[in-house]
C-alpha positions as CSV (number, residue, x, y, z in Angstrom):
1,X,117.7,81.2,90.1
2,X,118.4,84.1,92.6
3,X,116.4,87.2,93.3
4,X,117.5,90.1,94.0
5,X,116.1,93.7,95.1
6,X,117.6,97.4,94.6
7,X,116.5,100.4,94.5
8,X,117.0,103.8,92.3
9,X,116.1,107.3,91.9
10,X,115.0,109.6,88.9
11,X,116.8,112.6,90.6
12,X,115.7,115.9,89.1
13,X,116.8,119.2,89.8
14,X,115.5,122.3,87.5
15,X,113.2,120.8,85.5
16,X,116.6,118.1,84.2
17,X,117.0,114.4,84.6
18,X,120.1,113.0,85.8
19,X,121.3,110.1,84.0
20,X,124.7,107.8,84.3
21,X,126.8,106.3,81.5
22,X,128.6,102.9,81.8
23,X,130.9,101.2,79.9
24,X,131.8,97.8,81.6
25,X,134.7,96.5,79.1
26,X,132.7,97.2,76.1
27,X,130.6,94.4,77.0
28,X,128.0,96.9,78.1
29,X,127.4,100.5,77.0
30,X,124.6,102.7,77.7
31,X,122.8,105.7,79.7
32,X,120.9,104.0,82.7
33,X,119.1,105.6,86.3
34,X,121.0,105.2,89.4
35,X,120.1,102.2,91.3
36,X,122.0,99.4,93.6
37,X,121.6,96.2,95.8
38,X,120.0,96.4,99.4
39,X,122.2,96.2,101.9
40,X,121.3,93.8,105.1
41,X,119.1,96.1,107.6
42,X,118.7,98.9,105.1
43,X,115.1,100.4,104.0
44,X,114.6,100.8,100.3
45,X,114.4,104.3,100.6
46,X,118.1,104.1,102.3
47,X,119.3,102.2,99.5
48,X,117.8,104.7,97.0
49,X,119.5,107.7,98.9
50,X,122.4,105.5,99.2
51,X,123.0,104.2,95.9
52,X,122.2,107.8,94.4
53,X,125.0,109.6,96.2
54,X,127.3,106.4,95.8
55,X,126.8,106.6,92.2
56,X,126.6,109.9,91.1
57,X,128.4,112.3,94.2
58,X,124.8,114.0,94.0
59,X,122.9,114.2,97.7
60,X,119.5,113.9,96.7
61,X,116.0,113.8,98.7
62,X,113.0,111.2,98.5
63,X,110.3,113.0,96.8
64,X,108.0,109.5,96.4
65,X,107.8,106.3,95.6
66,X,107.1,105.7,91.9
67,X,106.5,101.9,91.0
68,X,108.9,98.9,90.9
69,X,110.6,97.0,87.9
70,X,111.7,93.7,87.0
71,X,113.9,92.2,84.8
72,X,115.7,89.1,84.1
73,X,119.5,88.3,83.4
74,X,122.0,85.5,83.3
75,X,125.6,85.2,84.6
76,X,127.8,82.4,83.9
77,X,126.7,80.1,86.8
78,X,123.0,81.8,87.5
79,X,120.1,83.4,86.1
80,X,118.9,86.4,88.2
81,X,115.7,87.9,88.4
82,X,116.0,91.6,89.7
83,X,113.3,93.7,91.2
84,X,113.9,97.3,91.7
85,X,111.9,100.3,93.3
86,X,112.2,103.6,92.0
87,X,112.0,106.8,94.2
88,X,111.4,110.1,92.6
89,X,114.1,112.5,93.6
90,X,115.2,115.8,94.2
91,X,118.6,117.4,94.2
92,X,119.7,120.6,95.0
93,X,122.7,121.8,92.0
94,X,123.5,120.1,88.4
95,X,127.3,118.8,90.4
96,X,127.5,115.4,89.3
97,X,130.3,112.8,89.4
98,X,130.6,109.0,88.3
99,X,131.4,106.6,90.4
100,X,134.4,104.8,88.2
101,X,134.6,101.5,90.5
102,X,130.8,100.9,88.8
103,X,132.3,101.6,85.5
104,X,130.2,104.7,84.9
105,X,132.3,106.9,82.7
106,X,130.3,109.7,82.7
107,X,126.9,111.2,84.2
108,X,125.0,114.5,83.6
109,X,121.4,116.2,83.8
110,X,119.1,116.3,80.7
111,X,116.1,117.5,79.5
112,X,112.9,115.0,79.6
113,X,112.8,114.3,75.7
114,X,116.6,114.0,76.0
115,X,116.9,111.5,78.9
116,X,114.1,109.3,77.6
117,X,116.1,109.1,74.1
118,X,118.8,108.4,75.7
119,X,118.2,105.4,78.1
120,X,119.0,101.9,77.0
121,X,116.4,100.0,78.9
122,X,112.8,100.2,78.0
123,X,111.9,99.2,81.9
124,X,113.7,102.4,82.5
125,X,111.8,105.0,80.3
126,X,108.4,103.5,81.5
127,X,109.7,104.7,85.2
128,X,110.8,108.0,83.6
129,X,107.8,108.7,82.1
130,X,105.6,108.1,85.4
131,X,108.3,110.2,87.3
132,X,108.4,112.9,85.2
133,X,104.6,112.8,85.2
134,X,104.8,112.9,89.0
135,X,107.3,115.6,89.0
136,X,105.0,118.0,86.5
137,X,101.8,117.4,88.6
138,X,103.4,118.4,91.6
139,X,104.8,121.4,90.2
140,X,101.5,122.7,89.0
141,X,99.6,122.2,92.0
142,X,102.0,124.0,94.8
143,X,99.7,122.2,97.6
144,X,100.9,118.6,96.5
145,X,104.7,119.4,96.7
146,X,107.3,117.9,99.0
């Protein structure tokens, strides 16, 4: 068994939620967050900011730390159990691009009820929803925001 940790960001900008497609081979479809491995001497909040632009072209800013996940999967030789801390984010224009190495195909900013529809993992819509929760409370109240 190995553990591993990344890190992700719900980046928002306007009110939308930006979200990633991937199609590894066919083997794996589906709309996920942006998130990647910790690099040696990195903080999570690097990774986050890191993996974000890496991923999606989009240069986003820590807002604050939402929660962590964690989830379990196999490979061939190993089973992995994956913990990963989530960052709500800002962003400053809809510009988007996928990062094709990762096998992202195609990436885009949605509406809440939209995003939360469309993501594949349940871990993932749980971190939406406290984001988005976040991201709503800090726009009503203009003393709490970042």
């Amino acid at each position: 068994m190995t553990e591993a940790v990344s890190c992700g960001g719900v980046v928002i900008f306007r009110g939308k939620i930006l979200l990633l497609y991937k199609n590894y081979k066919n083997k794996y479809e589906g709309w996920v967050l942006p998130k990647g491995t910790v690099e040696e001497g990195e903080s999570y909040e690097e990774t986050a900011v890191r993996e974000v632009k890496e991923e999606t072209g989009v240069s986003a800013e820590i807002v604050s730390y939402i929660d962590r996940s964690q989830y379990t999967f196999h490979t061939p030789t190993d089973q992995i159990v994956k913990e990963v801390h989530w960052y709500l984010m800002k962003a400053d224009s809809y510009y988007s691009k996928p990062q094709r190495e990762e096998y992202f195909v195609d990436s885009g900013y949605y509406k809440y009820h939209e995003a939360y529809h469309l993501l594949k993992f349940t871990n993932e819509k749980q971190i939406l929803e406290k984001a988005y929760a976040e991201y709503m409370q800090k726009k009503k109240d203009p003393a709490n925001r970042n």
